[in-house]
Each structure stands twice: as C-alpha cells, then as structure tokens.
PAZAPA-4460 file (N, C-alpha, C; in steps of 0.05 Angstrom, whole numbers, plus 32768, in hexadecimal, padded with zeros to 4 digits):
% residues 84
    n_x    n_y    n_z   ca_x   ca_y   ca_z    c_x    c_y    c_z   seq   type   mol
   7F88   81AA   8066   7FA2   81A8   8059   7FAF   81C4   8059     1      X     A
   7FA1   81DB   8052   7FA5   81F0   804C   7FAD   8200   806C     2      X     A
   7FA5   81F3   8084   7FAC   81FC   809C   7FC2   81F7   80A8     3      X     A
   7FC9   81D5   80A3   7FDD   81CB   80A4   7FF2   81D6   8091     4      X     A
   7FF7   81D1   807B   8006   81DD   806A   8012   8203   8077     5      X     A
   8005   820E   8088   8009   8227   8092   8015   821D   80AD     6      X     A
   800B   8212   80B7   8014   820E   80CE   8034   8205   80D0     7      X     A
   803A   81EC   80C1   804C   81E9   80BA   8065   81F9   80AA     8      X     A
   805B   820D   809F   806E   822C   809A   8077   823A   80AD     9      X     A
   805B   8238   80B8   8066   824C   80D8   8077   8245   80DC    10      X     A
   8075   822D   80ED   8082   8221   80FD   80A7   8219   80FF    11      X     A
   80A0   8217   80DD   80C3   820F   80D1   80CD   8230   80D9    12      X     A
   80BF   8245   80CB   80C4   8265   80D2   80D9   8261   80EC    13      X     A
   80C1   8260   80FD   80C2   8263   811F   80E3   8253   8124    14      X     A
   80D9   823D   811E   80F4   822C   811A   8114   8232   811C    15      X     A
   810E   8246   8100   812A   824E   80EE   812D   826F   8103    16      X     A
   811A   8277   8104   8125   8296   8119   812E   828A   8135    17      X     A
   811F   8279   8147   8129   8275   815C   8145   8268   8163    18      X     A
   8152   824D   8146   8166   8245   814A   8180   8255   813F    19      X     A
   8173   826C   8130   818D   8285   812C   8197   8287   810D    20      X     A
   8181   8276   8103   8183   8275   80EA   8177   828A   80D6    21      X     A
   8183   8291   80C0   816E   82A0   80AB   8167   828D   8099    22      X     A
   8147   828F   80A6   813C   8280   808A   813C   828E   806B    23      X     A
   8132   827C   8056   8139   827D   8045   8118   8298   8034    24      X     A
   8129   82A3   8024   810F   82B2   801D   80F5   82AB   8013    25      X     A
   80F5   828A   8000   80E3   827E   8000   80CE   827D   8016    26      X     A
   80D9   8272   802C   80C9   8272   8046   80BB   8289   8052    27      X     A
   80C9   82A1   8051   80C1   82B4   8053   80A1   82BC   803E    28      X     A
   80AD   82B7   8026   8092   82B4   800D   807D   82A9   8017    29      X     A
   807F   8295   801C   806F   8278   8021   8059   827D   803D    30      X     A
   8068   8292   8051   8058   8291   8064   804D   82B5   805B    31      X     A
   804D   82C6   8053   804C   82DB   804E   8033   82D4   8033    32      X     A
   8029   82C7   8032   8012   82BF   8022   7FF9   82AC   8034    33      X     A
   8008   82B1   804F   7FED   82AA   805D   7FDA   82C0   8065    34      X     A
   7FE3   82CB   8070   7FCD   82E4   806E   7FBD   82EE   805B    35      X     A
   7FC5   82F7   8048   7FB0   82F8   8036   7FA1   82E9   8027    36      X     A
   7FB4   82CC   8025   7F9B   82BA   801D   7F7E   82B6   802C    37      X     A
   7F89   82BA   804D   7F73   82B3   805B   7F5C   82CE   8055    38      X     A
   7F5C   82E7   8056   7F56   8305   8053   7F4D   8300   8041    39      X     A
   7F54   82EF   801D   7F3E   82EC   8008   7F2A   82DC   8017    40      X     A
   7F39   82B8   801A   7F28   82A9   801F   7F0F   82B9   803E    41      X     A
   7F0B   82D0   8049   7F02   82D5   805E   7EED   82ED   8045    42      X     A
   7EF4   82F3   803B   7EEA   830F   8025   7ED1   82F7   8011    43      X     A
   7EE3   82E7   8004   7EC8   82D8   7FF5   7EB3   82CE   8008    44      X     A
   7EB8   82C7   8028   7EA1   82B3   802E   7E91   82D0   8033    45      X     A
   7E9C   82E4   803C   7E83   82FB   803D   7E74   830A   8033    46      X     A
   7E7D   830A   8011   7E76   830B   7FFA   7E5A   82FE   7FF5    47      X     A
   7E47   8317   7FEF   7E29   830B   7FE9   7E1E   8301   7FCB    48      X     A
   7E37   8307   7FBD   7E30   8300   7FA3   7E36   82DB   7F98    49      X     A
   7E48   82D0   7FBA   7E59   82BC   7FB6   7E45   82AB   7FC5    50      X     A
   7E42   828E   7FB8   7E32   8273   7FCD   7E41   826A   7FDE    51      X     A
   7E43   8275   7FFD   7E53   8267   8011   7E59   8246   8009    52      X     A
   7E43   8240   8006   7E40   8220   8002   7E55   8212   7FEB    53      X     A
   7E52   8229   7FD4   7E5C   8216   7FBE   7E7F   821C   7FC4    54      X     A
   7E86   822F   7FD1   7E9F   8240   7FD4   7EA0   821F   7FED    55      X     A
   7E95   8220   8004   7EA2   8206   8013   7EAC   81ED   7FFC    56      X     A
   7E97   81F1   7FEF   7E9E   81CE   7FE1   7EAE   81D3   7FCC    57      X     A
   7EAF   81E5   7FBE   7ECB   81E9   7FB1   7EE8   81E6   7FC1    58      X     A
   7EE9   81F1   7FD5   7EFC   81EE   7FEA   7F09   81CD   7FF8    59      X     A
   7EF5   81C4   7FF9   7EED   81A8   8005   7EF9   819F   7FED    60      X     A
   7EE9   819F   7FD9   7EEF   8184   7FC4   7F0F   817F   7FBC    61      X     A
   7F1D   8193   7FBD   7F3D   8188   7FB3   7F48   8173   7FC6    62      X     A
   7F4A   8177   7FDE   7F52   8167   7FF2   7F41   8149   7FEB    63      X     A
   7F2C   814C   7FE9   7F1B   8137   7FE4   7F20   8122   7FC8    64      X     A
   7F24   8131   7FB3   7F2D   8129   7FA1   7F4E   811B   7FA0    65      X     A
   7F57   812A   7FAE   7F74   8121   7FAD   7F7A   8112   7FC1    66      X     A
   7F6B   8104   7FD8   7F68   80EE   7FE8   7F5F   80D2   7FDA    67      X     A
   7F48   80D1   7FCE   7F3F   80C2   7FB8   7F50   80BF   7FA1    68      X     A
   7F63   80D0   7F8D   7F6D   80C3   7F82   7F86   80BB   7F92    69      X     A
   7F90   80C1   7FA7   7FA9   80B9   7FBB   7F9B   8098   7FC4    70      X     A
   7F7F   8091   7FC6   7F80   8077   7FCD   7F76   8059   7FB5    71      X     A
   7F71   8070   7F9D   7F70   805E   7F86   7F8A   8055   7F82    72      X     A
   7FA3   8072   7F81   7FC1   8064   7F78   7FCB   8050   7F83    73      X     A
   7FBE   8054   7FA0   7FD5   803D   7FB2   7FBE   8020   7FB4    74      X     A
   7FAE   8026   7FAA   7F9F   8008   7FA1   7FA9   7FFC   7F8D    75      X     A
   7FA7   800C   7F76   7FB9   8001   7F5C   7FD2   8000   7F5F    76      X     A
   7FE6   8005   7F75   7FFE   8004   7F6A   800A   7FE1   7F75    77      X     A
   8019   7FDE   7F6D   8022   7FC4   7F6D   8039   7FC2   7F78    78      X     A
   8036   7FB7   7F90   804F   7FAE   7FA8   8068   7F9A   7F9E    79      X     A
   8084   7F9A   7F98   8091   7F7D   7F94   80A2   7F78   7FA3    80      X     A
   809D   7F5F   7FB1   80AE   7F5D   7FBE   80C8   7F54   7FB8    81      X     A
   80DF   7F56   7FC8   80FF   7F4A   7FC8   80FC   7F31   7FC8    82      X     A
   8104   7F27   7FB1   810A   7F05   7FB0   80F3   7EF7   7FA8    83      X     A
   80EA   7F02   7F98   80CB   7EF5   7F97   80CD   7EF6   7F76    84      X     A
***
C-alpha cells in the first residue's frame, strides 16, 4: 500500500511537470516525505537493538487489519434495491 501510495505521487508529480502545470505544494509535501521515510524505514531494519521480525509484522498488520475490517463492512452492509 505504502509503495503504491508513492508511486502514485510520483507519478501525478511527473504528470503535472510534463503537462506544464505547477503542481500544488501539497504534492510537492507528499512526495518529499518519500525519501526519508524509506532512509528511517531502511535505518530500523538495520538496527540491532530492533526484531526484524516483529518490525515486518508490525508493518504487515495495518493493511491486514484494514482489509478484514473492509470485508466485515461490506458483509454487513445492506444493499436496497429501487422499487422494492
């Protein structure tokens, strides 16, 4: 998610310079926090005081969590139809 979510920054970036546009400074924010997120996230896994393992599954579990409650909602939610 977290690759995608970058990727998709870029890309709008790349986007907005090539069609002659100035993007907006948000955007600018938004991708200007990829780098160093990755430079922490690259600093903790080398970190000897840190459990590679528990640092993956911390990582892992949000997506995970938020897939699972994304397919409880749309189980419980209740369809109505037009004219019925």
């Amino acid at each position: 998610m977290w690759l995608a979510l970058n990727t998709v920054l870029l890309a709008r970036l790349l986007e907005a310079m090539t069609v002659g546009q100035r993007p907006d400074i948000a955007l600018y924010l938004a991708c200007a926090k990829i780098a160093p997120s990755y430079l922490i996230l690259y600093w903790l896994f080398q970190a000897r005081f840190l459990d590679t393992w528990g640092l993956t599954a911390g990582i892992l579990s949000l997506p995970v969590v938020l897939g699972y409650r994304g397919i409880v909602a749309r189980r419980n939610h209740q369809v109505s139809e037009e004219g019925s």
